[in-house]
N, C-alpha and C positions, 0 to 999 in steps of 0.2 A: 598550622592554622593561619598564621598573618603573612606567609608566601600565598595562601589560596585567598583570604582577604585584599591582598595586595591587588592578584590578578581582577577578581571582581572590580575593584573601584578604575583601575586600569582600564577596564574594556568598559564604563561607563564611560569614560573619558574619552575614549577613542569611536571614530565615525562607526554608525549600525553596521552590521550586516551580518545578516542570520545565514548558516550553512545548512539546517536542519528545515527540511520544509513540512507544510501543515497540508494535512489532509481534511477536510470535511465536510461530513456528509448531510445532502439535503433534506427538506423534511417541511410537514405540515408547518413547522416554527422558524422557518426560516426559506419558504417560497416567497413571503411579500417580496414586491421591487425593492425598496428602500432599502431593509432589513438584510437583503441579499447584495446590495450594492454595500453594505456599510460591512457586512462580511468580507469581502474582495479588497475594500480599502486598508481593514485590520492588519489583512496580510495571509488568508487563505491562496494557496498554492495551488490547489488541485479540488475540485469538487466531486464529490463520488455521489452516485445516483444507485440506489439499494433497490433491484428488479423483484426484493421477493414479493411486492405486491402490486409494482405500480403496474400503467398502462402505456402502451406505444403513443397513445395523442400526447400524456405524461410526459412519457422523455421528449418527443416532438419541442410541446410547450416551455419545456423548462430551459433546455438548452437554448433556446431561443433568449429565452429572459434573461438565462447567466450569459451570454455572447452580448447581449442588452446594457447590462448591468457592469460590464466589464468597460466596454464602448463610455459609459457614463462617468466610469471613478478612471478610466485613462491605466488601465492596469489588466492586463491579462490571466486566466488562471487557464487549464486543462481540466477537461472534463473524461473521468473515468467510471464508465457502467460494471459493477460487481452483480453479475448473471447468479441464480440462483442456485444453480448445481443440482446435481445427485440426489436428494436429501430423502430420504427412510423417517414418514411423517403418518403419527393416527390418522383416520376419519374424525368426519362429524359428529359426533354424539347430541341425544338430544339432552340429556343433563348432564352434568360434571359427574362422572365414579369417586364414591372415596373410596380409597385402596389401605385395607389394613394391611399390615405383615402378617404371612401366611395365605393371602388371600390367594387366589390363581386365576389369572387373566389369558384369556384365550384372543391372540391375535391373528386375525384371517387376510385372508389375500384375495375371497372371492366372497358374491355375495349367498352363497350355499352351506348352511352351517346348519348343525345339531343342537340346542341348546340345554344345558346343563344342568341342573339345579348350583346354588351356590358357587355360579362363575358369570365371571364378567367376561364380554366379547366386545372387541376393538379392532375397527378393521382397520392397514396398513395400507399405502400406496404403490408396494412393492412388490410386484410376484413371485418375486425368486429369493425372499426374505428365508423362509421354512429350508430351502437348500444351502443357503450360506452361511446359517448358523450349527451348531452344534448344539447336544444337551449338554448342560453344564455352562455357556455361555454366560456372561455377565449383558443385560441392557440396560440399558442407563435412559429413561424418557422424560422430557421438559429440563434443559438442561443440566442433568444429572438428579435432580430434586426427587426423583420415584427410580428407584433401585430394584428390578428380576434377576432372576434366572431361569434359565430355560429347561424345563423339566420334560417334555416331550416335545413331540412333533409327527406330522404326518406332508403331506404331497400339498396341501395348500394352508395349513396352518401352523401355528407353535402355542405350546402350553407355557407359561410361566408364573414361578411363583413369585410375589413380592416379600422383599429382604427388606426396604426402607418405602414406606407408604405414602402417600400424599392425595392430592385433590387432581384428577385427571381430566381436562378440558380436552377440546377439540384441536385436532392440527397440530398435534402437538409433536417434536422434533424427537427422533429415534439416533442415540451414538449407539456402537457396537464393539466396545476396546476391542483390539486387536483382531478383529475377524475382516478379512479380503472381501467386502460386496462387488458384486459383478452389475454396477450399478453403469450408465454408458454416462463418459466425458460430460458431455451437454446431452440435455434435456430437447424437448417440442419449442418447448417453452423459453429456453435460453435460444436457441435459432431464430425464432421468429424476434423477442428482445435485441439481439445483439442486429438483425434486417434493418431494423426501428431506430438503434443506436446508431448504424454505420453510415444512415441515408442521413440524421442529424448532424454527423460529424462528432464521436465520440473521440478520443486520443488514447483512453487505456482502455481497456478487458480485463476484470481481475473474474479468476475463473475459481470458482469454489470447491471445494474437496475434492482437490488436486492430488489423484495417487501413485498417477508413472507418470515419467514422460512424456510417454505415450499420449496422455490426457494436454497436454500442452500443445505437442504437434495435430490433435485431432482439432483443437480451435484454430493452428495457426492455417491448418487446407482451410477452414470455413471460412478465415477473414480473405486469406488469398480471393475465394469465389467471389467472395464479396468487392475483390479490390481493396481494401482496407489495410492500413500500414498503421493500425494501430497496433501498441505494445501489448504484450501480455504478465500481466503479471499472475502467478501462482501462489496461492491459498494454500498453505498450509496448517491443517488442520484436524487431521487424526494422524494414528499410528501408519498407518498405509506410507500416508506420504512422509512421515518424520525416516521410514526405513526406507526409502527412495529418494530421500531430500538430494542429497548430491547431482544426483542425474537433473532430478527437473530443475535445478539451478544452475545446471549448465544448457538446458534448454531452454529456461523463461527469459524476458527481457527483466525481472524485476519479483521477488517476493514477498509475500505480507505475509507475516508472525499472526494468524486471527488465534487469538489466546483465547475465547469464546469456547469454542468446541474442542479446540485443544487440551485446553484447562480439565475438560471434561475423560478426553482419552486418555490421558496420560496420568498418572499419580502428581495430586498437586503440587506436591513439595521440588517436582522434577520439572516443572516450568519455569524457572527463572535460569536454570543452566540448559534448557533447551532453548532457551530464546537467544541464550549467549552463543551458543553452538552453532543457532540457524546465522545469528547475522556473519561470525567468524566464518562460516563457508562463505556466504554471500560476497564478503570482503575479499576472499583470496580469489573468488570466479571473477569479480569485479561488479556485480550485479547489483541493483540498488536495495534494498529493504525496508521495507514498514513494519514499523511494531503498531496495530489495532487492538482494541476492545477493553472498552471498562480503564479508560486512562483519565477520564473524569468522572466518575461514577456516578459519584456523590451532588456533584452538579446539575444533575438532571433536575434536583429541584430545590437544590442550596446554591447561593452567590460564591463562594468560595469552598475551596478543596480539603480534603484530609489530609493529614502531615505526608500518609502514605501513598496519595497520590502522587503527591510532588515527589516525592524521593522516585516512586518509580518510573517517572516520566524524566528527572533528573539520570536517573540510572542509563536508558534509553539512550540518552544525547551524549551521558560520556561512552556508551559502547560504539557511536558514532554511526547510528543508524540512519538512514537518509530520508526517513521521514516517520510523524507521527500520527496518527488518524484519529479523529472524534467519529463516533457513530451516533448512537441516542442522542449524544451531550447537545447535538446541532441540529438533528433531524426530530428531534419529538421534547427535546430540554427545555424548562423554562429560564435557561440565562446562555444562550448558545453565544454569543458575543463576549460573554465573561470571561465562558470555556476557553474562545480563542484567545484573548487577554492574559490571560493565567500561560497555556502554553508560551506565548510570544517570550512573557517575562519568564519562566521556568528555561526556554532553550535559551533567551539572553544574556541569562547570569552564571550556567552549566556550563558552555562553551569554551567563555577561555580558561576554564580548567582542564580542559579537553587534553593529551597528551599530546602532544605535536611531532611528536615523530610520523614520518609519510609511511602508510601501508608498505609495510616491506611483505606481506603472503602476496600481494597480487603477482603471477608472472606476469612479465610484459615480454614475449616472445621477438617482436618484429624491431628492427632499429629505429622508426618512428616511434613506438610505444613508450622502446627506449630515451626517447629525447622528452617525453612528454616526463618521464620522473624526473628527469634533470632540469624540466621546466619547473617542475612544484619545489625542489630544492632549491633552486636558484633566486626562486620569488620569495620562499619563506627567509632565505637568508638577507635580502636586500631588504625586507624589513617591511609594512603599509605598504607592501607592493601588490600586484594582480597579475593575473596571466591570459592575457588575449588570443584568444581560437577562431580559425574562420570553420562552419561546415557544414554539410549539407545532410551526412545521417546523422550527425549527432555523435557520434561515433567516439570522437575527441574530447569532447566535451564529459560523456559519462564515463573514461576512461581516465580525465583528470578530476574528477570529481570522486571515484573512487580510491586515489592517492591518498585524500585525507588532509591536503595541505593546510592545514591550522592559520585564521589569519588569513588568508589567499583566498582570495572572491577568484573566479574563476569567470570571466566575460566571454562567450560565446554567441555568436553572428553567425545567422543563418541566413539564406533566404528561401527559404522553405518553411511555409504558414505551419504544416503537421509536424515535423523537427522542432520551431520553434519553441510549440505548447510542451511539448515528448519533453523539451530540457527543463520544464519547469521542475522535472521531479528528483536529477541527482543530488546530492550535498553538494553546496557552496557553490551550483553552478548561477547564473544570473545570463540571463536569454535576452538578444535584443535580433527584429528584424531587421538586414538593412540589403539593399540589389548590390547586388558583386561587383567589381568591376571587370574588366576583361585584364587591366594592370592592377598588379595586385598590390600597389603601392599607393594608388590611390581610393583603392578598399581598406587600407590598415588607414590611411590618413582620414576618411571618415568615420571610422568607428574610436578612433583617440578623439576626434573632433567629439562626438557621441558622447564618450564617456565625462567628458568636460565640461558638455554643457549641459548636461542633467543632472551636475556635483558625482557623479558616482565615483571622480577620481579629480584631485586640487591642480595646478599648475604643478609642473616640477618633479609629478609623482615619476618613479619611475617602474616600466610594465615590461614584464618578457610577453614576448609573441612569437605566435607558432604561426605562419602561414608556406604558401610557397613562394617562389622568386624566381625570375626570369635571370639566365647565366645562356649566354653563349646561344641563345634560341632553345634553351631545355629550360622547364621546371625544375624545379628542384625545393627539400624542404628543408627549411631556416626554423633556430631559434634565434630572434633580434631581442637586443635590448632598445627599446623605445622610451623618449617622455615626453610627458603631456606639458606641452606647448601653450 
């Protein structure tokens, strides 16, 4: 207890810098100018725009205002659109059903039905619901709160009885543990959203109930058409994909843990060693991760948090996940500024208790990759030191950032405007733009110049750098030891 007290008072002492970056998402509470500029100053990283309701002039307007707002507090963030996915949703109803246990709800796929005495009808958005389920199936509707089972079916509908009852509104969200829908990647509707994103200049994609692979490469042809070198990141979020997780984290740029609908597929009790599970793959591919949903709950409409939020957003930063995401808390909360306050200070006191040992699962294959762990050791050994990147995809930068090097800011220079924002999102990395030089010594001599005169690093400090060097009329790739002059 007074070695992890020690470290606490320790890293007050010593200059900021946070490795864990903040996700959060926009919303009616937090579109004002001001309020969104004073957001970006806190230390928002990354802003996420939720398509399940907005509109094209929407995203249009908004990125506009955060590229606005960014421009005014002298501080960049990336903006990431989360498309609406797949989703198996009731109809309209014109009044709320209560549903007792025992009751039996007939859910249809068209609008040609029979009706019943003593049953309710609820029509589905999905036509091929009645083929992908089984009897006996478990459905879970309104985020788990009304509990069936499927007790028949025919060619366009399913019978079910209710097991736990509740009040059933309209639109309302359909899980399906463990059943395979043959539901397609992207929607109309995510196509035409991500058209509207891409002509914006969006920087991530997070693609919703991500089930193979498959579903990752079917967005990355759309962005290709598009021209678009935005990243994608992968939603995971039922069973489908927790049994395909591997793969699509060897094919996403990035995944996000949405404990939401997860929470809901899986036995609760089994979500906090699924979340450990998903980032531990993450870390060995090397691929960044978000833990999302319900990480300030309680905040939507109290100033401060539950003991058990802190812990488990503390939990989070020591499993060394590379980012944390507000939904509600920023988009519809009444203390969204607090939200981020709360995190700032939860990732700044969690940190250097962090383990400091460097990612030993990541393989690094190539003999550059190779120099890049001997960069993170070398810097973590020389103590307040950093590690200087030059690059152009990014490449080195999320590679040294999934190391893990404790301590070790990781400063990376690009001159690539879409790179630049993309680095906002690994741990510990810190993005600055600057023009290359054609000598590549008077490109490292401007960005130590950089780092010195924005305090990001003291006279004296000393910085490993990774670039390349002119030998004999060849390139070649250097690790130098550098100091700030």
């Amino acid at each position: 207890m007074l070695k992890l007290l020690a470290e606490y008072e320790s890293s007050k002492r010593a200059k900021s810098f946070r490795h864990t970056k903040i996700i959060a998402t926009l919303g009616p509470a937090t579109e004002e100018k001001t309020l969104l500029q004073s957001m970006i100053r806190t230390g928002v990283d990354i802003m996420r725009l939720n398509m399940a309701h907005a509109s094209h002039q929407w995203v249009a307007d908004v990125i506009w205002h955060i590229r606005e707002a960014s421009s005014k507090v002298s501080r960049d963030v990336a903006i990431m659109m989360d498309v609406k996915g797949p989703e198996i949703r009731t109809g309209v109803l014109e009044s709320p059903l209560t549903l007792e246990p025992g009751a039996v709800v007939v859910f249809h796929t068209t609008d040609h039905i029979c009706n019943q005495p003593n049953t309710n009808y609820v029509s589905v958005n999905y036509a091929g619901l009645p083929a992908d389920v089984e009897i006996g199936a478990e459905m879970l509707v309104d985020s788990g709160l009304i509990r069936l089972s499927v007790i028949d079916k025919d060619a366009t509908s399913i019978r079910a009885e209710v097991r736990v009852g509740g009040m059933l509104g309209s639109r309302r969200h359909i899980n399906l543990p463990g059943v395979h829908v043959r539901l397609p990647a992207l929607t109309k509707k995510d196509e035409d959203d991500l058209r509207a994103g891409v002509a914006a200049g969006i920087d991530f994609v997070a693609l919703s109930f991500v089930r193979e692979a498959a579903d990752v490469l079917t967005l990355r042809r759309f962005l290709d058409g598009l021209g678009s070198r935005a990243k994608i990141i992968a939603k995971l979020e039922d069973q489908a994909g927790l049994d395909n997780s591997e793969e699509i984290i060897k094919q996403a740029d990035g995944i996000m843990v949405a404990r939401g609908d997860l929470g809901i597929e899986i036995e609760f009790q089994l979500l906090p060693l699924v979340q450990s599970k998903l980032v531990q793959l993450c870390q060995s591919y090397g691929k960044p991760v978000i833990i999302a949903t319900q990480l300030l709950e309680s905040m939507m409409n109290s100033p401060m948090p539950t003991r058990a939020e802190i812990s488990d957003i503390s939990t989070a930063i020591r499993e060394r996940v590379d980012a944390v995401m507000l939904s509600g808390e920023t988009a519809t909360g009444k203390y969204p500024l607090e939200c981020l306050q709360v995190l700032k200070t939860i990732i700044r006191s969690t940190e250097p208790t962090v383990q400091k040992e460097i990612n030993n699962a990541l393989s690094l294959m190539k003999p550059k990759s190779k120099m890049l762990r001997s960069a993170a050791v070398l810097a973590q050994e020389l103590g307040e030191s950093g590690i200087v990147v030059f690059t152009r995809s990014g490449f080195l930068a999320y590679t040294l950032g999934a190391l893990r090097a404790r301590n070790v800011p990781i400063y990376a220079f690009t001159d690539v405007d879409s790179v630049f924002r993309q680095l906002l999102f690994p741990w510990g990395v810190e993005p600055f733009r600057i023009d290359f030089s054609d000598d590549p010594e008077q490109t490292i001599a401007c960005a130590l110049r950089i780092l010195r005169d924005k305090h990001w690093c003291e006279q004296g400090t000393w910085l490993v750098v990774i670039t390349n060097a002119l030998a004999s009329d060849k390139v070649i790739d250097t690790l130098q030891l550098r100091q700030i002059e």
